[in-house]
C-alpha positions in Angstrom: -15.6 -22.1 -11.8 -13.5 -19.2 -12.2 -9.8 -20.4 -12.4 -8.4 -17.3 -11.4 -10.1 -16.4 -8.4 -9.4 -20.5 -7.6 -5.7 -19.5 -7.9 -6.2 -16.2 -5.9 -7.2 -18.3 -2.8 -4.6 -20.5 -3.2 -1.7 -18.1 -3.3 -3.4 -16.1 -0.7 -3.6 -18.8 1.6 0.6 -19.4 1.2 1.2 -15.7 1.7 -1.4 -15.6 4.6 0.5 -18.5 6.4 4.3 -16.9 5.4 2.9 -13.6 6.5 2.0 -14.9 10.6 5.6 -16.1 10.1 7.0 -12.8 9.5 4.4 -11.5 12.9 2.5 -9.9 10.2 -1.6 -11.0 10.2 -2.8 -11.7 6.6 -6.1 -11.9 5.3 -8.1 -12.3 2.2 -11.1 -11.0 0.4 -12.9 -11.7 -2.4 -14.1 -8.8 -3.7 -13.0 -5.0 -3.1 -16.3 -4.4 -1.3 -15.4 -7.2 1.2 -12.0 -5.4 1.6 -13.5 -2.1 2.3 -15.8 -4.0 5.6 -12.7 -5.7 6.6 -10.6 -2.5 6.7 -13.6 -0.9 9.1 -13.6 -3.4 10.8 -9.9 -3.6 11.9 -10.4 0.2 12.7 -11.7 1.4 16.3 -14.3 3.6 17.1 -12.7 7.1 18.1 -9.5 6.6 16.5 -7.1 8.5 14.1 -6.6 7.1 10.6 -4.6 8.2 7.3 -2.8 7.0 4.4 -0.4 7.2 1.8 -0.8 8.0 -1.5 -2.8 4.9 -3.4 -4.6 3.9 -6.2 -5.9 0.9 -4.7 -7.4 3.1 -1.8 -9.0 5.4 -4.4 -10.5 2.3 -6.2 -11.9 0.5 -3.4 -13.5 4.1 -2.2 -12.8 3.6 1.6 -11.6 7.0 2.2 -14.7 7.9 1.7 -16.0 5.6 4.2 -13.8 6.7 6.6 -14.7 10.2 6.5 -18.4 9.0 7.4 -17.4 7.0 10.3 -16.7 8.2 14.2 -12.9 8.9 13.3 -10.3 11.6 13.0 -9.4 11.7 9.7 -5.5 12.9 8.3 -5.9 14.1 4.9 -2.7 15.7 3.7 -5.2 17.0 0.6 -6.6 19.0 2.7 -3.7 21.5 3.0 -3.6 24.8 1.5 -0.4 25.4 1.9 2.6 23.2 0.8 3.7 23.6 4.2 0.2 22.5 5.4 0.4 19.6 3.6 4.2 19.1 4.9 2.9 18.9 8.4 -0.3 16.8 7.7 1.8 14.1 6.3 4.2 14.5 9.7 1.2 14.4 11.6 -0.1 10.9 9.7 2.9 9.1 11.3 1.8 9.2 14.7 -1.7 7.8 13.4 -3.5 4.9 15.3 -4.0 3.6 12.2 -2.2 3.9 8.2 -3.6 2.5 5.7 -1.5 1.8 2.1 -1.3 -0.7 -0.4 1.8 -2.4 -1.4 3.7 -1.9 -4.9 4.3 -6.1 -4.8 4.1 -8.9 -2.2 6.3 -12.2 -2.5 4.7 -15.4 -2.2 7.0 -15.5 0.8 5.1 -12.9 2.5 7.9 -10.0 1.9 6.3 -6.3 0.8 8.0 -4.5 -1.5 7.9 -0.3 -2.3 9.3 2.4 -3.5 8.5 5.6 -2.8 9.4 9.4 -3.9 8.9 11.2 -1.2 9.5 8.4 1.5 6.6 9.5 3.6 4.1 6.2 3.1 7.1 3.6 3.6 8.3 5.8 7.0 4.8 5.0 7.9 5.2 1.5 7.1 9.0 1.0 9.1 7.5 3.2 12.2 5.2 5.4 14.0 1.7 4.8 13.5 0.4 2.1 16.1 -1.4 0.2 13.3 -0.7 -0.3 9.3 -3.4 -1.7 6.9 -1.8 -2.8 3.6 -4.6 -3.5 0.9 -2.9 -5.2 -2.5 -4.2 -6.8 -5.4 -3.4 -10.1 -6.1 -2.3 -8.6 -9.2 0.7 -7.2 -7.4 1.7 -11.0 -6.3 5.4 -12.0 -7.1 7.7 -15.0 -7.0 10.5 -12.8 -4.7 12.3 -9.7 -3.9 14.2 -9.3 -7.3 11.0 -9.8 -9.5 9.2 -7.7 -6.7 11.3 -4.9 -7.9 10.9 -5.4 -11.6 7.3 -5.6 -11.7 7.7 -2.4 -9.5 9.5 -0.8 -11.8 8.1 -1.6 -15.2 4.0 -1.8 -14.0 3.7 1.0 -11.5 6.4 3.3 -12.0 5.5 4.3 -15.5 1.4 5.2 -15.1 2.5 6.7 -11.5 4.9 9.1 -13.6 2.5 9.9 -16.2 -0.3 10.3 -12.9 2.3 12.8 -11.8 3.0 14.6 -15.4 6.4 14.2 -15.1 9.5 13.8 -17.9 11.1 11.2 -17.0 12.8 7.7 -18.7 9.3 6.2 -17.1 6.8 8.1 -18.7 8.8 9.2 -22.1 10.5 5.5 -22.7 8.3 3.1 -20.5 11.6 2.0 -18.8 13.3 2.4 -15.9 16.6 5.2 -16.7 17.4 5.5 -12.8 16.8 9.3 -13.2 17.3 11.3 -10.4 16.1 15.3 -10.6 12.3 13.8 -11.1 12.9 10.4 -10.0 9.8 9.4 -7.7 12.0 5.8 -6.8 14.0 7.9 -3.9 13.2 5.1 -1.3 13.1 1.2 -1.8 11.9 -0.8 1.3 11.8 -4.6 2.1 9.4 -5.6 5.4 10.6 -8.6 5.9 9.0 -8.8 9.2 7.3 -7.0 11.9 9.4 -6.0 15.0 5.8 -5.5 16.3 3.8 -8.7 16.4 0.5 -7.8 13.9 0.9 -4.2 13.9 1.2 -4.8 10.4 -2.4 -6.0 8.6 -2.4 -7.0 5.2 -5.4 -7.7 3.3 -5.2 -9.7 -0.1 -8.0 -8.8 -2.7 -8.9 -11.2 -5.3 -9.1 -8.3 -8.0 -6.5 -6.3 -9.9 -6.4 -3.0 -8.5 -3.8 -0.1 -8.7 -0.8 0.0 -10.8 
C-alpha cells in the first residue's frame, strides 16, 4: 500500500465535499494521465479554451491535447507582438473554458494565488463561462495564512528564477516584498463561487508545479 497516495484520497475527499460547499465541483485523480481525460472531458466539442500561465499544465501535457482536439484554442504564445500577446490574454477572459492550476488549496476548500500580471486570477474572479483548476496534492494546506506561506516560499522563488529575474526570491530564497520586479502584484482568495460549478477543480495525487 502506498501511504501517500492513501492520504491523497483521504484529503481529497474532505476538500471535494468542502469544495460543493463553496458551489465549487471537486474531483480527484490518480495519476496526471487520468487528469488530462478528465479535463477533456469537462470540455465541449466546438468550444473555446485557454489558460494561464502553469507549470502543472506544462507537466501534465494537455495543451497539447487541446490543440488536437475540435476546439478554438487561445494561446497568448502565439503573439508576435507584445501587443499581440496583450490582446490574446484579453481575448482568453471571455473563453468558454480557462484552465489554471492553483498556487495552494485549503483543506477547507479555499484556493489561494498570486499573480504578477493579474491576468490568470481575473480569469478566475470573472469572465470565462467555465474555470478548470488542476493542483497537486502537493500544493494542499491547513488554511489561508499557511496558503500564503507555502506560496511564497515554494513557488515564488523557482517562478522568479523561471522568469530570470533579481529579486529577494531568486537572490535570497525569501520573500523581500519587492516591488519594481515583484511578480506577487495580486493575491486572491475564492472562497466561493457566485456561479454554482463554474469553477472545476481537479485534485491530482502527484506533486506537480511549484
Amino acid at each position: 500500500m502506498n501511504l501517500v497516495k492513501e492520504a491523497y484520497k483521504i484529503q481529497a475527499n474532505t476538500i471535494i465535499k468542502n469544495l460543493e460547499k463553496r458551489f465549487m465541483e471537486g474531483y480527484y485523480c490518480d495519476t496526471k494521465e487520468e487528469a488530462v481525460e478528465k479535463i477533456l472531458s469537462l470540455i465541449e466539442d466546438g468550444s473555446s479554451v485557454s489558460w494561464g500561465g502553469s507549470k502543472t499544465l506544462d507537466e501534465i501535457g494537455i495543451k497539447e491535447q487541446l490543440s488536437s482536439k475540435n476546439l478554438t484554442v487561445i494561446d497568448r504564445d502565439t503573439g508576435k507582438t507584445p501587443e499581440e500577446r496583450t490582446k490574446l490574454m484579453k481575448d482568453a477572459l471571455t473563453c468558454n473554458y480557462f484552465l489554471t492550476s492553483t498556487n495552494a488549496i485549503t483543506m477547507d476548500g479555499e484556493l489561494v494565488n498570486i499573480d504578477g500580471n493579474g491576468n490568470r486570477v481575473a480569469a478566475i474572479c470573472f469572465g470565462p463561462d467555465n474555470v478548470i483548476v488542476v493542483t497537486g496534492m502537493n500544493k494542499v494546506t491547513a488554511n489561508i495564512d499557511s496558503a500564503i506561506d507555502r506560496v511564497r516560499i515554494n513557488a515564488c522563488t523557482p517562478n522568479c528564477i523561471r522568469f530570470n529575474l533579481q529579486n529577494p526570491c531568486s537572490v535570497t530564497g525569501k520573500c523581500g516584498d519587492c516591488l519594481n520586479t515583484s511578480i506577487c502584484g495580486q493575491v486572491l482568495v475564492t472562497r466561493l463561487s457566485k456561479v454554482k460549478n463554474r469553477i472545476k477543480v481537479i485534485l491530482v495525487g502527484e506533486n506537480l508545479g511549484f
